[in-house]
C-alpha positions as CSV (number, residue, x, y, z in Angstrom):
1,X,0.0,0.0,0.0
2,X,3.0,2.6,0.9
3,X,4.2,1.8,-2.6
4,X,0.8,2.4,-4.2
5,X,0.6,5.8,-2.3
6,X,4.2,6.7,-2.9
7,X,3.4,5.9,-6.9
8,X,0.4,8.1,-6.8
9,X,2.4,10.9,-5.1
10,X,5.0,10.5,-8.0
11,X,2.4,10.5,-10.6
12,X,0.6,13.8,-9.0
13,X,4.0,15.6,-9.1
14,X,5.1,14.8,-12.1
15,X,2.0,16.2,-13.9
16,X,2.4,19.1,-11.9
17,X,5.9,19.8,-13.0
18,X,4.8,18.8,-16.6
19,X,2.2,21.3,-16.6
20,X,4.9,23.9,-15.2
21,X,6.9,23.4,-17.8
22,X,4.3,24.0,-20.6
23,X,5.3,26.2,-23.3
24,X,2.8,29.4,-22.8
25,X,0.5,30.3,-25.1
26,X,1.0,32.6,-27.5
27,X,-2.0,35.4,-27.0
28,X,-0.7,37.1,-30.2
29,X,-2.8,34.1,-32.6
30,X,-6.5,34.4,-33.6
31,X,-8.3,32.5,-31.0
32,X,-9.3,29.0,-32.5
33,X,-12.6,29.6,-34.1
34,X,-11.1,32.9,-36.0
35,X,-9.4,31.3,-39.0
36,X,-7.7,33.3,-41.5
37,X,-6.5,32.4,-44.5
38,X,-4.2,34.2,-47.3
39,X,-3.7,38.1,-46.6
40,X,-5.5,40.0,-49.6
41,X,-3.1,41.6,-51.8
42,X,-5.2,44.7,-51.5
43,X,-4.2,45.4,-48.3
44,X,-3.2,49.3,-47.5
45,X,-1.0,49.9,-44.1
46,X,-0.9,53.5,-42.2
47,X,0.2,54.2,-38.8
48,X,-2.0,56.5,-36.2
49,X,-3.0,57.1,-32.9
50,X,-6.3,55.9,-31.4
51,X,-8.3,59.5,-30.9
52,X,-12.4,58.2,-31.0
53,X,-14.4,55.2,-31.6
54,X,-18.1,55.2,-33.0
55,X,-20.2,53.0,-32.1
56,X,-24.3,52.4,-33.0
57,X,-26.5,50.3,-31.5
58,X,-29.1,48.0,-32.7
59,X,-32.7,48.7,-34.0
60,X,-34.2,48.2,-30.2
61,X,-31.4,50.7,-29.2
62,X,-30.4,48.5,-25.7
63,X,-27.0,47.3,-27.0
64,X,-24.0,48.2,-29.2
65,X,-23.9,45.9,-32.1
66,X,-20.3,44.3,-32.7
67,X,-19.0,45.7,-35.9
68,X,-17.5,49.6,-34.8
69,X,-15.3,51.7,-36.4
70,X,-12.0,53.4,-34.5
71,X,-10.9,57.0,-35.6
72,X,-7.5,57.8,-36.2
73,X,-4.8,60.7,-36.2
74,X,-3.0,59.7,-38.9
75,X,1.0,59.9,-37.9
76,X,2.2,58.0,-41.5
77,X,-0.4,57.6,-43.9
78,X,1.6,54.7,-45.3
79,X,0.1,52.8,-48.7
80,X,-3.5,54.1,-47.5
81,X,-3.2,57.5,-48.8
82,X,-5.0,59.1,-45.7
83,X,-4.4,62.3,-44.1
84,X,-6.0,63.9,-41.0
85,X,-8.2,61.7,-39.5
86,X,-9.0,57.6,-40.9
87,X,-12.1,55.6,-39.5
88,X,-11.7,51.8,-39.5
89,X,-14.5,49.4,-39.5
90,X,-13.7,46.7,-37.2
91,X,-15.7,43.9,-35.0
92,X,-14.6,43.4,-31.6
93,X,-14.9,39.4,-30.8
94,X,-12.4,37.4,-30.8
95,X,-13.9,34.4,-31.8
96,X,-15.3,36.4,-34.9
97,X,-11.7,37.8,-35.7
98,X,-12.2,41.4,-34.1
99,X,-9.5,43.5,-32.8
100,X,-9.5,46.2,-30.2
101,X,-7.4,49.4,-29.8
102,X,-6.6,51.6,-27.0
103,X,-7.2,55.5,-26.8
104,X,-4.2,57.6,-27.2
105,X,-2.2,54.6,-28.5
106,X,-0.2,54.3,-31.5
107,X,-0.9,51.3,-33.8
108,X,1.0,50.5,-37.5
109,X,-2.9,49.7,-39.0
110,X,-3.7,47.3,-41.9
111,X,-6.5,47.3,-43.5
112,X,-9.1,46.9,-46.8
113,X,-11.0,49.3,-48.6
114,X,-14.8,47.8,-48.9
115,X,-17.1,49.8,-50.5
116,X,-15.1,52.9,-49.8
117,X,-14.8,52.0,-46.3
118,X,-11.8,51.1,-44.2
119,X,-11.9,48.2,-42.8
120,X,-9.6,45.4,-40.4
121,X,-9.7,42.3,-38.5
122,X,-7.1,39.9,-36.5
123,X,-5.9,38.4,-39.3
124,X,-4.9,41.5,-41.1
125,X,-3.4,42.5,-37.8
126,X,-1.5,39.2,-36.5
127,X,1.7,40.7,-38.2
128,X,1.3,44.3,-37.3
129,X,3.6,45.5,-34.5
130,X,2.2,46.7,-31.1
131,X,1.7,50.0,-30.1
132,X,4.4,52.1,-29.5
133,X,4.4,51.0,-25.9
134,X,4.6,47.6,-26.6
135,X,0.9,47.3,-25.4
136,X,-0.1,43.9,-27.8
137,X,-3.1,45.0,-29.7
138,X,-6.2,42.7,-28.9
């Protein structure tokens, strides 16, 4: 019995020690149900700093419905073209790709024109660098 005991103990530790030893994850991927495939080649890339968001809500007017757009100060316009000010459509679930962005940050954004529209998710993002603060865009 004290080697049964002694064997469990074992067993319990080394799962523990296993499980210490686990590589982390890496928080920088699309979450497991966002899967993205090739980049578009029509992809433009600007860099600016997070000054308003706009959000709408639905028709009942109770909740904010997931796709919003985040205005920038444009710092570079890059391959975009923009100057001033450039609103980018974006969802903000994970699981359905979206991105998030923090106020007064700096961000290097890619994006697609659809419909005339700016517009970006996490897969156009996986390969953008962080903020200027090294703050890991979400």
């Amino acid at each position: 019995m004290l080697k049964t005991i002694a064997f469990l103990l074992s067993a319990s530790a080394a799962a523990t020690l296993a499980a210490a030893q686990a590589p982390a994850r890496d928080y920088s991927a699309p979450p497991p149900k966002c899967i993205c495939g090739t980049t578009p080649k029509d992809v433009v890339v600007f860099k600016g700093v997070v000054e308003d968001a706009e959000l709408r809500l639905n028709a009942a007017g109770t909740n904010v419905q997931p796709r919003q757009a985040t205005i920038f100060r444009v710092t570079d316009p890059g391959t975009a073209h923009v100057t001033g000010r450039a609103k980018v459509w974006h969802v903000t679930d994970p699981d359905d790709c979206g991105v998030t962005f923090n106020y007064a940050k700096e961000y290097t954004v890619t994006a697609r024109r659809v419909k005339g529209e700016l517009e970006t998710n996490r897969c156009l993002t996986k390969g953008a660098p962080a903020p200027s603060d090294e703050t890991p865009a979400n």
